[in-house]
C-alpha positions as CSV (number, residue, x, y, z in Angstrom):
1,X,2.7,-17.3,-2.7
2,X,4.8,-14.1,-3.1
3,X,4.6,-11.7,-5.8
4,X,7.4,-10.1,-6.3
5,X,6.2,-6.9,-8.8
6,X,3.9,-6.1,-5.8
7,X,5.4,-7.4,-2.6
8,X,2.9,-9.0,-1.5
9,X,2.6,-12.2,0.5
10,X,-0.5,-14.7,0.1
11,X,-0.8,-17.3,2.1
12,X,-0.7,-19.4,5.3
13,X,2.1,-20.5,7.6
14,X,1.5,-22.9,10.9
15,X,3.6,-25.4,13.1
16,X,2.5,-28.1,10.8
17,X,4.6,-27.3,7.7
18,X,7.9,-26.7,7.4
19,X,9.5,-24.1,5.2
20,X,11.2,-21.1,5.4
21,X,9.8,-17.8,6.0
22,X,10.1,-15.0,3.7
23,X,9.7,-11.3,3.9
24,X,9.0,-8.5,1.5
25,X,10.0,-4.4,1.1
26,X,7.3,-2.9,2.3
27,X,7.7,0.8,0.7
28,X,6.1,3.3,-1.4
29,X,7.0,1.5,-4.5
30,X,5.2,-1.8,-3.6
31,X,2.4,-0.4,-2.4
32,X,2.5,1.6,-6.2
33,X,2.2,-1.9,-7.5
34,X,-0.4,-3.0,-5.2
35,X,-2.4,-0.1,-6.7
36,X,-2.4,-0.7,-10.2
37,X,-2.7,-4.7,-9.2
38,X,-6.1,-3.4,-7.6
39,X,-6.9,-1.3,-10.4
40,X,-6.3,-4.1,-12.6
41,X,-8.5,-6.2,-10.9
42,X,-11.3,-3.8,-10.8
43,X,-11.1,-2.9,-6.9
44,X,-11.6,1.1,-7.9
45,X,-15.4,2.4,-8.3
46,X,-12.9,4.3,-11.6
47,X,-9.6,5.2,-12.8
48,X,-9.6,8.5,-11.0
49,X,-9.4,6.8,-7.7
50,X,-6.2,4.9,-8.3
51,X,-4.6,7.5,-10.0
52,X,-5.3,10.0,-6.9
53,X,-3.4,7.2,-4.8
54,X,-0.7,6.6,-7.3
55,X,0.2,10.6,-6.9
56,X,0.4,10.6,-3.4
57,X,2.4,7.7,-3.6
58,X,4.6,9.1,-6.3
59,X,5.2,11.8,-3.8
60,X,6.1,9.5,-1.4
61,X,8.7,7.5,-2.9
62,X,10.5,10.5,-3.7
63,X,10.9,12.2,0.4
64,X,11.4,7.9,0.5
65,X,14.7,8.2,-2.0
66,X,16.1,11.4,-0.6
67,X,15.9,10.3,3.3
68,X,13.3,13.0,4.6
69,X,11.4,10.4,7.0
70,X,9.3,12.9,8.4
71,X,7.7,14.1,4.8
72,X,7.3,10.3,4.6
73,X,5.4,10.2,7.5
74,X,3.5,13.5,7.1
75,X,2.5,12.5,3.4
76,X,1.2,8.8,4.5
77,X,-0.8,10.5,7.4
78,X,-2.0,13.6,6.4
79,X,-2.4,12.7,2.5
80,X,-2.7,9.1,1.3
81,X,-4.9,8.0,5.0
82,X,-7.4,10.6,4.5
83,X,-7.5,10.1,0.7
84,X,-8.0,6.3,1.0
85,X,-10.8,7.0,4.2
86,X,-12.4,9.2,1.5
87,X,-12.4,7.0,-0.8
88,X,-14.1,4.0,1.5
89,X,-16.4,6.3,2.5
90,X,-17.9,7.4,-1.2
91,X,-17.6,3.3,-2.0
92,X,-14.7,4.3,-4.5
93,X,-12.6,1.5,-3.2
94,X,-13.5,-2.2,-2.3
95,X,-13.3,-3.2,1.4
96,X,-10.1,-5.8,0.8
97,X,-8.0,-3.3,-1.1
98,X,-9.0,-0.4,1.3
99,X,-8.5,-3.0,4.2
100,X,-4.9,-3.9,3.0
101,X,-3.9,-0.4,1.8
102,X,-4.6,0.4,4.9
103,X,-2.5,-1.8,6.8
104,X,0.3,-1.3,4.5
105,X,0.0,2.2,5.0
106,X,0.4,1.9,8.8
107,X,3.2,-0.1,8.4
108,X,4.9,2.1,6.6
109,X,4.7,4.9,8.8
110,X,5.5,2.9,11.6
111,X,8.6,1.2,10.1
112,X,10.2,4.7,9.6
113,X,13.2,5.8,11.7
């Protein structure tokens, strides 16, 4: 299943089914969306928490929008991984949306040129 508001594949794909594979943007927007889908579904101890990942976020998209990789990279790293490691560590978070927030967050940094 793919949702498309938050980019987020769900499912399972072997060499028993056919089908087509699909991919997703993975950028500061979806992951935006993949907060307040979180928050939604009560994965943040409060409101706070998301919020202070939203802003970092919000900051991201916009070095994403004018080009500057390396403030994309520097803000993912320095910013939204040590706020999101904070959060785990005071239980502000759940472990699946820290453990895919994470991931995502990688991603990103890695997918930048």
């Amino acid at each position: 299943m793919v949702d498309h508001d938050d980019g987020v594949f769900e499912g399972v794909a072997d060499d028993n089914r056919e089908g087509v594979a699909i991919g997703f943007t993975l950028d500061s927007a979806s992951m935006m969306n993949l907060v307040e889908r979180f928050e939604n579904e009560g994965e943040f101890e409060n409101e706070e928490a998301a919020d202070d990942l939203h802003l970092h976020l919000t900051a991201v998209n916009h070095y994403e929008n004018q080009g500057d990789y390396e403030k994309v990279v520097q803000h993912m790293e320095e910013g939204f991984n040590d706020l999101l490691n904070h959060q785990q560590e005071n239980e502000l978070i759940s472990e699946e949306a820290y453990d895919i927030l994470a991931a995502q967050a990688d991603t990103l940094v890695e997918k930048q040129p």
